[in-house]
PDB file of N, H, CA, C and O in Angstrom:
ATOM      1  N   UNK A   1     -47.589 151.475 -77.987  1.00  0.00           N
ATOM      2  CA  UNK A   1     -47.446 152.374 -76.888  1.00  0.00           C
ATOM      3  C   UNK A   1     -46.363 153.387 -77.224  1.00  0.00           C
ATOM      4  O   UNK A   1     -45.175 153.098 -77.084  1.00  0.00           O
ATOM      5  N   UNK A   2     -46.796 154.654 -77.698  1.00  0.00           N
ATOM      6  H   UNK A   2     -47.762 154.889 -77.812  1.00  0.00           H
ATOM      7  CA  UNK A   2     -45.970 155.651 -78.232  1.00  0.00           C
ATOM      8  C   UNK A   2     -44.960 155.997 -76.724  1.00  0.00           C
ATOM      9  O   UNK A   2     -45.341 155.886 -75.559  1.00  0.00           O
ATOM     10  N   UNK A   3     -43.576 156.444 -77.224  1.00  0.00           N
ATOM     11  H   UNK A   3     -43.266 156.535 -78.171  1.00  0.00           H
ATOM     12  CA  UNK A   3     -42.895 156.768 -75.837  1.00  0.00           C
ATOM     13  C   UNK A   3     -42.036 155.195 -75.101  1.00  0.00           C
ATOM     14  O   UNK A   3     -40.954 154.832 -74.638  1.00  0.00           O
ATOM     15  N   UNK A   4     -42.929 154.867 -75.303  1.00  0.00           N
ATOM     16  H   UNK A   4     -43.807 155.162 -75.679  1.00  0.00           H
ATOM     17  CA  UNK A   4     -42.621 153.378 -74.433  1.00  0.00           C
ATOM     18  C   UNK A   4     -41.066 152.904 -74.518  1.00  0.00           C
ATOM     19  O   UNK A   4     -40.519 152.819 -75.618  1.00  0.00           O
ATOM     20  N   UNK A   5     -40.331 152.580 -73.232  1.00  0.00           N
ATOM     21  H   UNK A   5     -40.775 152.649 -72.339  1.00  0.00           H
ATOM     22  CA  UNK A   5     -38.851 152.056 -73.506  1.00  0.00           C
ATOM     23  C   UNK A   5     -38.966 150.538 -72.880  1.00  0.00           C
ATOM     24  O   UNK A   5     -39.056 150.124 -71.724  1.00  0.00           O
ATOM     25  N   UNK A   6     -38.916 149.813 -74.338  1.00  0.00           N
ATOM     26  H   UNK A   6     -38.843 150.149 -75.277  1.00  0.00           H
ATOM     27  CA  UNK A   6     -38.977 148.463 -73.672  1.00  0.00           C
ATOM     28  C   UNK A   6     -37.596 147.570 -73.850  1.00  0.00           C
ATOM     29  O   UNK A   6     -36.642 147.703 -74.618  1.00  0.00           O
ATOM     30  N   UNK A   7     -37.868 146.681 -72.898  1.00  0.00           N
ATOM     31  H   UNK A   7     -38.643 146.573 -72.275  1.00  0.00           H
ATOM     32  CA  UNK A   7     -36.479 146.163 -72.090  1.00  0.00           C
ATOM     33  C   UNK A   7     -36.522 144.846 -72.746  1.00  0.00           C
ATOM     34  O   UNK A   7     -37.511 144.582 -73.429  1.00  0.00           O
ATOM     35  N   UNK A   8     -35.297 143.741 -72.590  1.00  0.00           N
ATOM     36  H   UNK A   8     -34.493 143.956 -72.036  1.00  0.00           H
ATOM     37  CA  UNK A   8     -35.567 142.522 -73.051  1.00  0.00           C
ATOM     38  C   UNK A   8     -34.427 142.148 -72.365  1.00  0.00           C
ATOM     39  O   UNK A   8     -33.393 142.805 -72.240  1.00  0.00           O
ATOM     40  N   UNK A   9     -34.737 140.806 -71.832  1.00  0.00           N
ATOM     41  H   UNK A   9     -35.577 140.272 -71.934  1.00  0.00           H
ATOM     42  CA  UNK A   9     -34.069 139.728 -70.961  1.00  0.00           C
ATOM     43  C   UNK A   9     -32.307 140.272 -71.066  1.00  0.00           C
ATOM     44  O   UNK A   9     -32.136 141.058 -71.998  1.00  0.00           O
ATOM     45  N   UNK A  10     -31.230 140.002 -70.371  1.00  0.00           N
ATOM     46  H   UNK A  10     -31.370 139.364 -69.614  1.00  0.00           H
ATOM     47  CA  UNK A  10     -29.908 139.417 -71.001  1.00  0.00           C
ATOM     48  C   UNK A  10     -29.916 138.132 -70.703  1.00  0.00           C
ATOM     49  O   UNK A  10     -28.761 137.707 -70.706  1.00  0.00           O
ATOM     50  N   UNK A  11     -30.929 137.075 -70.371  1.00  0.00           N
ATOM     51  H   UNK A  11     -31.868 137.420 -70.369  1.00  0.00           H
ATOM     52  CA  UNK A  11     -30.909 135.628 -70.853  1.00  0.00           C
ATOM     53  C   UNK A  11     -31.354 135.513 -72.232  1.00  0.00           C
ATOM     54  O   UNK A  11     -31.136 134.389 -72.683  1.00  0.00           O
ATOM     55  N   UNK A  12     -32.011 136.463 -73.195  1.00  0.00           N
ATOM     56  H   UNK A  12     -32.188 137.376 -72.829  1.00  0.00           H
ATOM     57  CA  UNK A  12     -32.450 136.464 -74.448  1.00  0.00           C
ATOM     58  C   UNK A  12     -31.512 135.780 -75.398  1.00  0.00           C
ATOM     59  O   UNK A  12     -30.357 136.122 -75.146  1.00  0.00           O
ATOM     60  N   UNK A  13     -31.582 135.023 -76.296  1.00  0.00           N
ATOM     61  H   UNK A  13     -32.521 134.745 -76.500  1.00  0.00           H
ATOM     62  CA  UNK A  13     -30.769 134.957 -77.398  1.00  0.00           C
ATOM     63  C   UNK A  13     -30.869 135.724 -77.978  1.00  0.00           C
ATOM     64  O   UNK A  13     -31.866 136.417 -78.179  1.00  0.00           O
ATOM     65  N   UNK A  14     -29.508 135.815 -78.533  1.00  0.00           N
ATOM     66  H   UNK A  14     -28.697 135.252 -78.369  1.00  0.00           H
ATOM     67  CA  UNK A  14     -29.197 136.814 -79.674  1.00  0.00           C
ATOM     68  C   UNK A  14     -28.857 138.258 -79.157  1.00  0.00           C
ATOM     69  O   UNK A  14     -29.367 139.268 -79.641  1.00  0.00           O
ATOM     70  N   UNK A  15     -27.793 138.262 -77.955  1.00  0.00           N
ATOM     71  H   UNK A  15     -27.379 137.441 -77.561  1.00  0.00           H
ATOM     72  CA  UNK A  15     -27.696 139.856 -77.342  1.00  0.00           C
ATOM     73  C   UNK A  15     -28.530 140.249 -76.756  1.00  0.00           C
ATOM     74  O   UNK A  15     -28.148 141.366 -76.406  1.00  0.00           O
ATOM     75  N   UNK A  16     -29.958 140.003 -76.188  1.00  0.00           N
ATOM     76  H   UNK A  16     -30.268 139.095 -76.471  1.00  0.00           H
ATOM     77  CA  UNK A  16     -30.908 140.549 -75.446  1.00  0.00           C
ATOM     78  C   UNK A  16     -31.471 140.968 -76.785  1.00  0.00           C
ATOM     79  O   UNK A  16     -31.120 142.114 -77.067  1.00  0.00           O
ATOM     80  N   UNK A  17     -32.276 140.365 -77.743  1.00  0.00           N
ATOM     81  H   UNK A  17     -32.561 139.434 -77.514  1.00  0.00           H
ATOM     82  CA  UNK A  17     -33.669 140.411 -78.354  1.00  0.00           C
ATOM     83  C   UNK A  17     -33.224 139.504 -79.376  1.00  0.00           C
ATOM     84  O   UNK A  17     -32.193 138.849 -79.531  1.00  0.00           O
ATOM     85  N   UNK A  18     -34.383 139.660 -80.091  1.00  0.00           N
ATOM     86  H   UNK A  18     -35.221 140.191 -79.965  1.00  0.00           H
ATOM     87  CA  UNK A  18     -34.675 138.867 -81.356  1.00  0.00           C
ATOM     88  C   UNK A  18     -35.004 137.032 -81.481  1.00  0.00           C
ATOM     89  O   UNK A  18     -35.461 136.309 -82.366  1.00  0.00           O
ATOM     90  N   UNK A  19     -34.476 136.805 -80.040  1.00  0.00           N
ATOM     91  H   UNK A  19     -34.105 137.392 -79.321  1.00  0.00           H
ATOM     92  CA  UNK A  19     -34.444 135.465 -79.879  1.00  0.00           C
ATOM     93  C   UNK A  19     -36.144 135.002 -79.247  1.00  0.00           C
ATOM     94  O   UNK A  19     -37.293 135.439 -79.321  1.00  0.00           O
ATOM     95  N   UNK A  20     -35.511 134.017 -78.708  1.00  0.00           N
ATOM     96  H   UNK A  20     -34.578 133.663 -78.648  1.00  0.00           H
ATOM     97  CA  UNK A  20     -36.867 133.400 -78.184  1.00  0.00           C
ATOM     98  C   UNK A  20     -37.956 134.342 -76.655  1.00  0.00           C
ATOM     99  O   UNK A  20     -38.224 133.916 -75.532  1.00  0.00           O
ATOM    100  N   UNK A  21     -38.129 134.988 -76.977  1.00  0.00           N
ATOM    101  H   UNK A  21     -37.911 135.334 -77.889  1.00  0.00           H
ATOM    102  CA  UNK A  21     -38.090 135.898 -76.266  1.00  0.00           C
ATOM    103  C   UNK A  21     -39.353 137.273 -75.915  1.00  0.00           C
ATOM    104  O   UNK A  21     -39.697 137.803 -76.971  1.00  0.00           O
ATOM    105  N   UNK A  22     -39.998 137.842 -74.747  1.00  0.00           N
ATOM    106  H   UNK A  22     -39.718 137.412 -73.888  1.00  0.00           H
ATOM    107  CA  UNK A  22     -40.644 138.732 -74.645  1.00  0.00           C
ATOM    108  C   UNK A  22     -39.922 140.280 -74.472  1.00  0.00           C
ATOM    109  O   UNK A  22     -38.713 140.440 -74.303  1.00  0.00           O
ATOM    110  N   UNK A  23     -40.650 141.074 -74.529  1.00  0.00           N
ATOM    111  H   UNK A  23     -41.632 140.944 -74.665  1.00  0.00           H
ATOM    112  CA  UNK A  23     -39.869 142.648 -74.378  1.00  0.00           C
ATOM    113  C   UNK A  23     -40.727 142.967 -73.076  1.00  0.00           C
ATOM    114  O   UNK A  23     -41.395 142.014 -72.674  1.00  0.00           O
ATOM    115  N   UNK A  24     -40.791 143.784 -72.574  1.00  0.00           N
ATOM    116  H   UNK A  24     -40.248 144.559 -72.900  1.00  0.00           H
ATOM    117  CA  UNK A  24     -42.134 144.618 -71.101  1.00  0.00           C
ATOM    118  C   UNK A  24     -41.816 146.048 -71.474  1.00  0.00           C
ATOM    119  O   UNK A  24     -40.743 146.352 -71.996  1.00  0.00           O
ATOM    120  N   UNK A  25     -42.662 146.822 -71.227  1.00  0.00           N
ATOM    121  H   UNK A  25     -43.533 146.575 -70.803  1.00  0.00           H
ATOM    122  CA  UNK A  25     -42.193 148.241 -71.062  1.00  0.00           C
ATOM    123  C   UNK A  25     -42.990 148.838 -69.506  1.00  0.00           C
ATOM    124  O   UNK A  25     -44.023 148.171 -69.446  1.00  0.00           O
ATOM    125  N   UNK A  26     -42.966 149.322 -68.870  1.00  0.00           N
ATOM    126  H   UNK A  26     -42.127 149.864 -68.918  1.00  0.00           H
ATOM    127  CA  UNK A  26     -43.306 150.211 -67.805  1.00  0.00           C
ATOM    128  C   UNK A  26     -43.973 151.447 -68.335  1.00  0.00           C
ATOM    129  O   UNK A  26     -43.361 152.278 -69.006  1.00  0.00           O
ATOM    130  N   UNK A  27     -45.059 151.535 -68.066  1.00  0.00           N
ATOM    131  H   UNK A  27     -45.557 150.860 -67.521  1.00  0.00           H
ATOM    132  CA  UNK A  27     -45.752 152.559 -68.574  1.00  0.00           C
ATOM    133  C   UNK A  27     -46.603 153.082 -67.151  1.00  0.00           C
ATOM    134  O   UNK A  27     -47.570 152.389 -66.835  1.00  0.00           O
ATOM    135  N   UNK A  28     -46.360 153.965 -66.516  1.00  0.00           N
ATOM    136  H   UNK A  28     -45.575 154.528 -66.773  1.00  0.00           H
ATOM    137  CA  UNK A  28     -46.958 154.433 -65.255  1.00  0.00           C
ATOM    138  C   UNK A  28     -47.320 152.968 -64.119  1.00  0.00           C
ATOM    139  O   UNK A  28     -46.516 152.056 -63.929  1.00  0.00           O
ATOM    140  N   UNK A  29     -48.355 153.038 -63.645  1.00  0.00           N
ATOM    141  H   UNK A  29     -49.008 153.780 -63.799  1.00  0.00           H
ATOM    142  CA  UNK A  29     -49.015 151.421 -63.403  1.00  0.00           C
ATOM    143  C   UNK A  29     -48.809 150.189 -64.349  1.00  0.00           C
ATOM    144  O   UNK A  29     -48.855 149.051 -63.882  1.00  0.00           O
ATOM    145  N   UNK A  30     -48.621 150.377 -65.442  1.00  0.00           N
ATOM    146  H   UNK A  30     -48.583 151.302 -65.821  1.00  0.00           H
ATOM    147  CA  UNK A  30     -48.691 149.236 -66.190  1.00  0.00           C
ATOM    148  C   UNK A  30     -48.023 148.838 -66.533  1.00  0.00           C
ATOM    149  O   UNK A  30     -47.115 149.569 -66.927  1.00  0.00           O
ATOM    150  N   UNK A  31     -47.860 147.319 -66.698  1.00  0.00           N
ATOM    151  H   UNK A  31     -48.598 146.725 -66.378  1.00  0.00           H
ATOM    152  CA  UNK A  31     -46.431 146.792 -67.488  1.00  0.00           C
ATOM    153  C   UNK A  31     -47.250 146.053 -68.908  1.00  0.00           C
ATOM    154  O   UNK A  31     -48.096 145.162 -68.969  1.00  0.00           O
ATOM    155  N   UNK A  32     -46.639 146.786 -69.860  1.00  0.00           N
ATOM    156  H   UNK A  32     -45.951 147.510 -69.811  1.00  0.00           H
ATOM    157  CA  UNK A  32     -46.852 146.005 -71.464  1.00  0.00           C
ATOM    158  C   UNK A  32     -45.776 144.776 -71.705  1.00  0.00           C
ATOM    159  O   UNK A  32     -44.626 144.994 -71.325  1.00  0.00           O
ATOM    160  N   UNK A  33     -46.067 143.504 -72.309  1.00  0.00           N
ATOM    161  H   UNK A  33     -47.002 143.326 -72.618  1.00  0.00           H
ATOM    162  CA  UNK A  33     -45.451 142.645 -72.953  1.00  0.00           C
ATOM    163  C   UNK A  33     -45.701 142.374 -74.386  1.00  0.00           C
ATOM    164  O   UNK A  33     -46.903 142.249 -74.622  1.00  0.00           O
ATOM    165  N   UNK A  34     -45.106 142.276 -75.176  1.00  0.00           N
ATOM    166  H   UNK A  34     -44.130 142.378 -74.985  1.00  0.00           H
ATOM    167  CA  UNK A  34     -44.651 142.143 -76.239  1.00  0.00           C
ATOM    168  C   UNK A  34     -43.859 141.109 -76.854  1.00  0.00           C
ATOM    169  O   UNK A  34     -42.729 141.130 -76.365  1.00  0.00           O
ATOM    170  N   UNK A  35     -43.996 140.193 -77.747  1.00  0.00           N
ATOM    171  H   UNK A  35     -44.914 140.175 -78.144  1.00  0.00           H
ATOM    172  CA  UNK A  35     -43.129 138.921 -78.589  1.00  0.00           C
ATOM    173  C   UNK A  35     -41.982 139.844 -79.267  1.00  0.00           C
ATOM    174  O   UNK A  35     -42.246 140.724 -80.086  1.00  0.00           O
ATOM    175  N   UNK A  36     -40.420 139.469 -78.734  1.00  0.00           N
ATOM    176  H   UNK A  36     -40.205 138.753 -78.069  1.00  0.00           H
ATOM    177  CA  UNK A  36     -40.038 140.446 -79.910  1.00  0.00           C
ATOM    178  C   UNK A  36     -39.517 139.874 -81.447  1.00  0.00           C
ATOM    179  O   UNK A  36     -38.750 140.560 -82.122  1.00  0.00           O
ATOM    180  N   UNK A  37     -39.971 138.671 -81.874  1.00  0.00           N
ATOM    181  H   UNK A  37     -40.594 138.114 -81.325  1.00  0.00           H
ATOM    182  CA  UNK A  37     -40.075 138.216 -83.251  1.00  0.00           C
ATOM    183  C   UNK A  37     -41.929 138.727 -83.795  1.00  0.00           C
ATOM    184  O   UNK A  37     -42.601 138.319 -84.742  1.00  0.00           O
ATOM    185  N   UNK A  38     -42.220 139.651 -82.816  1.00  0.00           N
ATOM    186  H   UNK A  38     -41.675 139.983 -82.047  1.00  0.00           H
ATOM    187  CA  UNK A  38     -43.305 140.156 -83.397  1.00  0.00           C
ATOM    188  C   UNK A  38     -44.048 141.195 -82.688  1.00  0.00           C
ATOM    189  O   UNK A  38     -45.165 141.171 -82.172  1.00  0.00           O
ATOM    190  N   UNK A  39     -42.923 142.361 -82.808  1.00  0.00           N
ATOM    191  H   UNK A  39     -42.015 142.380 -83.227  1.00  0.00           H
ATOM    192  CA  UNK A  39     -43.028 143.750 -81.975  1.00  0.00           C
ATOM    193  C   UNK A  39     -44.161 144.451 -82.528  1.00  0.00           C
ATOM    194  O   UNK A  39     -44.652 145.271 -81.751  1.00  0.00           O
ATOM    195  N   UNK A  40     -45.111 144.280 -84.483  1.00  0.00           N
ATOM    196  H   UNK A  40     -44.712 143.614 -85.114  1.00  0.00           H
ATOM    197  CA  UNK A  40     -45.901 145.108 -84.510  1.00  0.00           C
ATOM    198  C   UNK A  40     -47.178 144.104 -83.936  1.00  0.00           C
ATOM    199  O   UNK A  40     -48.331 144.500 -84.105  1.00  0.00           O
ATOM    200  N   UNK A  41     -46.981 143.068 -83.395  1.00  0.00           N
ATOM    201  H   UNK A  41     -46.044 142.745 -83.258  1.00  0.00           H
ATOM    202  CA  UNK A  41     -48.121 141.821 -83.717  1.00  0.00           C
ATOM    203  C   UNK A  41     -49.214 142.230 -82.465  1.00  0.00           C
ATOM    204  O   UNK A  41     -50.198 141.537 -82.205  1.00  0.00           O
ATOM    205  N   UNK A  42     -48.890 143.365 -81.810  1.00  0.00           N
ATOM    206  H   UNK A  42     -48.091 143.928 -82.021  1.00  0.00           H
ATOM    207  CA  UNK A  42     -49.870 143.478 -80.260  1.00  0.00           C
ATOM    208  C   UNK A  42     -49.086 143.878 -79.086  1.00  0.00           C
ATOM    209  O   UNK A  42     -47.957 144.367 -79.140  1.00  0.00           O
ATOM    210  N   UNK A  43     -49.650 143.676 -78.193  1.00  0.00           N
ATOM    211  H   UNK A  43     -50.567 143.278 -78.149  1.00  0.00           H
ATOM    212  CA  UNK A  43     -48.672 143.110 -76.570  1.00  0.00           C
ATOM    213  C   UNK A  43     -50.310 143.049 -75.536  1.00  0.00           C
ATOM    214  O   UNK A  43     -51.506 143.204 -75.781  1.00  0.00           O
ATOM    215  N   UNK A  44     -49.698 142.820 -74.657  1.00  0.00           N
ATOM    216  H   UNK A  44     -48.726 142.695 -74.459  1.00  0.00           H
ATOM    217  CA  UNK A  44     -50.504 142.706 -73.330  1.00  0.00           C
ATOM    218  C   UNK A  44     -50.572 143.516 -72.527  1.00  0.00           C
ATOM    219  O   UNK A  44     -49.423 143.523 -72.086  1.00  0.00           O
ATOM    220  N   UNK A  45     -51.191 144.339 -71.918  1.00  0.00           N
ATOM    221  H   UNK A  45     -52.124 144.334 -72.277  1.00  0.00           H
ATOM    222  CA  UNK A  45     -50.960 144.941 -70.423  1.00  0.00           C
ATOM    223  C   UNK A  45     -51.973 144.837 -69.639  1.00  0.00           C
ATOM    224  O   UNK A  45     -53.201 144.893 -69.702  1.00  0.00           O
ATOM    225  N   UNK A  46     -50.727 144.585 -68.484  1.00  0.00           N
ATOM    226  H   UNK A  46     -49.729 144.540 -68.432  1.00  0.00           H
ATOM    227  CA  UNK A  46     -51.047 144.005 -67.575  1.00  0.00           C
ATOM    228  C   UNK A  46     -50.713 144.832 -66.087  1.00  0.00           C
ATOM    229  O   UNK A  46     -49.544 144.948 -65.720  1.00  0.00           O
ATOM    230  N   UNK A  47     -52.169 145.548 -65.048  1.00  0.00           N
ATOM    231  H   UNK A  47     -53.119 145.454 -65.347  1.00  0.00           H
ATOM    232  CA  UNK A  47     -51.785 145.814 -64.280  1.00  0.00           C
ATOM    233  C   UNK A  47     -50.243 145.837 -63.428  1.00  0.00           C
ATOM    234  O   UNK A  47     -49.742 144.713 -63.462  1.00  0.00           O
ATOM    235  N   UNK A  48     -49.489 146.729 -62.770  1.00  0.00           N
ATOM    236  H   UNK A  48     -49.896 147.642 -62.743  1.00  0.00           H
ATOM    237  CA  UNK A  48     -48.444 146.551 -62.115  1.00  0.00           C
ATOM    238  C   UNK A  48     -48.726 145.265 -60.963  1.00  0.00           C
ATOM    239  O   UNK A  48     -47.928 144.329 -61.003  1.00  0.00           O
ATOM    240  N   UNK A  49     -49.574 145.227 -60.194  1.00  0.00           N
ATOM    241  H   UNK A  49     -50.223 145.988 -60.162  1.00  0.00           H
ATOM    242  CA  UNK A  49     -49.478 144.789 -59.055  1.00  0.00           C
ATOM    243  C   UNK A  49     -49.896 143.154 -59.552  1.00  0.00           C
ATOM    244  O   UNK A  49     -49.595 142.249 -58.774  1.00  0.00           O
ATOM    245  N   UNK A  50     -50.338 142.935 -60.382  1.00  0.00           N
ATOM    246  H   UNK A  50     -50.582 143.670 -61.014  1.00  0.00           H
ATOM    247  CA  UNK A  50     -50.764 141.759 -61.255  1.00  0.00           C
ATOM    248  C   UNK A  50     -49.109 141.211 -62.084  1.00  0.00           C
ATOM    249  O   UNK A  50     -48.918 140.027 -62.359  1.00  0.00           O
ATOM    250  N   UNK A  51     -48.334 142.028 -62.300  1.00  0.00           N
ATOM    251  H   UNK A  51     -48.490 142.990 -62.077  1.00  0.00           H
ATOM    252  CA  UNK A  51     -47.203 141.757 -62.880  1.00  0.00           C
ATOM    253  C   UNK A  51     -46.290 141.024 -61.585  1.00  0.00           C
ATOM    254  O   UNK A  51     -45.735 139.927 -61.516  1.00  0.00           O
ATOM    255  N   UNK A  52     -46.424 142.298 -60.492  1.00  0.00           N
ATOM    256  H   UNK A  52     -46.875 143.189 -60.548  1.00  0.00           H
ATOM    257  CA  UNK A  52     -45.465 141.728 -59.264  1.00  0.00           C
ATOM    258  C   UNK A  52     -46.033 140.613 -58.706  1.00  0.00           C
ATOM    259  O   UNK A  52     -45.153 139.848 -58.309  1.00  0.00           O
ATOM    260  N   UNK A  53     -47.246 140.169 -58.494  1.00  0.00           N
ATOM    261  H   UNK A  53     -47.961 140.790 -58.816  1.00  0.00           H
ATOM    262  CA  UNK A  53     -47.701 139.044 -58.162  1.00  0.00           C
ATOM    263  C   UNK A  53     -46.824 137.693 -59.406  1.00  0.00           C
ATOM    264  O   UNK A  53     -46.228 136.788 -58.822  1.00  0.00           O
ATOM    265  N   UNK A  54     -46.813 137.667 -60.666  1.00  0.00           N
ATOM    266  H   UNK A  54     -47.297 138.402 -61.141  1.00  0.00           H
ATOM    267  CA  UNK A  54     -46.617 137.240 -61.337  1.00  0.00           C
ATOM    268  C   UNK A  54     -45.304 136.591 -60.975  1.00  0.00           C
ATOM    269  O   UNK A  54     -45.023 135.402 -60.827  1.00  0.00           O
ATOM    270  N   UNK A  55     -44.577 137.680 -60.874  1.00  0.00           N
ATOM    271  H   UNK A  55     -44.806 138.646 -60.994  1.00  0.00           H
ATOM    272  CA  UNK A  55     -43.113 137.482 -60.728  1.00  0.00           C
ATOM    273  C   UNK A  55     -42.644 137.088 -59.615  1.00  0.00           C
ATOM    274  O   UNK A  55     -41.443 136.822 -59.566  1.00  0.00           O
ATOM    275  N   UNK A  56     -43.627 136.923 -58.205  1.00  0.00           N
ATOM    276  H   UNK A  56     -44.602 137.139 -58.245  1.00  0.00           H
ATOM    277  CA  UNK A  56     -42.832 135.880 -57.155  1.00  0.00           C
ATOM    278  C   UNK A  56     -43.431 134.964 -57.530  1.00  0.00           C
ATOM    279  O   UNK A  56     -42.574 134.096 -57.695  1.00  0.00           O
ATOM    280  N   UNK A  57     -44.613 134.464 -57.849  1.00  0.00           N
ATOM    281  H   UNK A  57     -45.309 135.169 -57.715  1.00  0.00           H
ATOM    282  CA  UNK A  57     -44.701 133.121 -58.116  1.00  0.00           C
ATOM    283  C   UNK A  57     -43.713 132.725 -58.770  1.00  0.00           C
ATOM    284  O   UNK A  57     -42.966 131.927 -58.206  1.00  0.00           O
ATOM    285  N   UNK A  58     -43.401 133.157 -60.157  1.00  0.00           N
ATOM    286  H   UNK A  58     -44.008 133.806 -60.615  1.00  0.00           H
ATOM    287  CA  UNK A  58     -41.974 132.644 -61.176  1.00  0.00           C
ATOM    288  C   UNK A  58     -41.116 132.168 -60.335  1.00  0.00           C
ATOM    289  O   UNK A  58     -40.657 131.026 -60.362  1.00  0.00           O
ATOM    290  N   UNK A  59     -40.789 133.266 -59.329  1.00  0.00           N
ATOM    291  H   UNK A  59     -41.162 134.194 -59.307  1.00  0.00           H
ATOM    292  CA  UNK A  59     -39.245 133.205 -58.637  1.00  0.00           C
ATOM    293  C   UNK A  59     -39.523 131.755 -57.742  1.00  0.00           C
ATOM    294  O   UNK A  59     -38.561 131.026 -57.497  1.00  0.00           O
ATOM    295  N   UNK A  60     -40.657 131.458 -57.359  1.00  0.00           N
ATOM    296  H   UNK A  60     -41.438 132.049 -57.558  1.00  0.00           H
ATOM    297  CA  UNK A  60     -40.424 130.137 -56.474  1.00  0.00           C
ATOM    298  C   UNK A  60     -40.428 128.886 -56.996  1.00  0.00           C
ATOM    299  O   UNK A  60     -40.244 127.912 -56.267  1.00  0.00           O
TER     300      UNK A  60
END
């Protein structure tokens, strides 16, 4: 995703990346995920509203 500013945990090991760990980027509607021990390997995207659903389930 050319442009793309992707973010990574500060629970991440290793300073916020490299560790055990995913990246996301925000791309209009969409949120991309990414492995970051394997940033050229792909990612996912995944609707916004499919992400926020995601993330209260987590939270409970």
């Amino acid at each position: 995703m050319p442009g793309a500013r992707w973010f990574t945990s500060s629970y991440s090991t290793g300073n916020g990346g490299g560790g055990s760990c995913v990246e996301v980027a925000f791309v209009g509607r969409t949120v991309a995920v990414r492995d970051t021990k394997d940033r050229a390997g792909g990612m996912l995207t995944i609707p916004g509203a499919a992400w926020s659903h995601l993330l209260s389930h987590v939270a409970r």
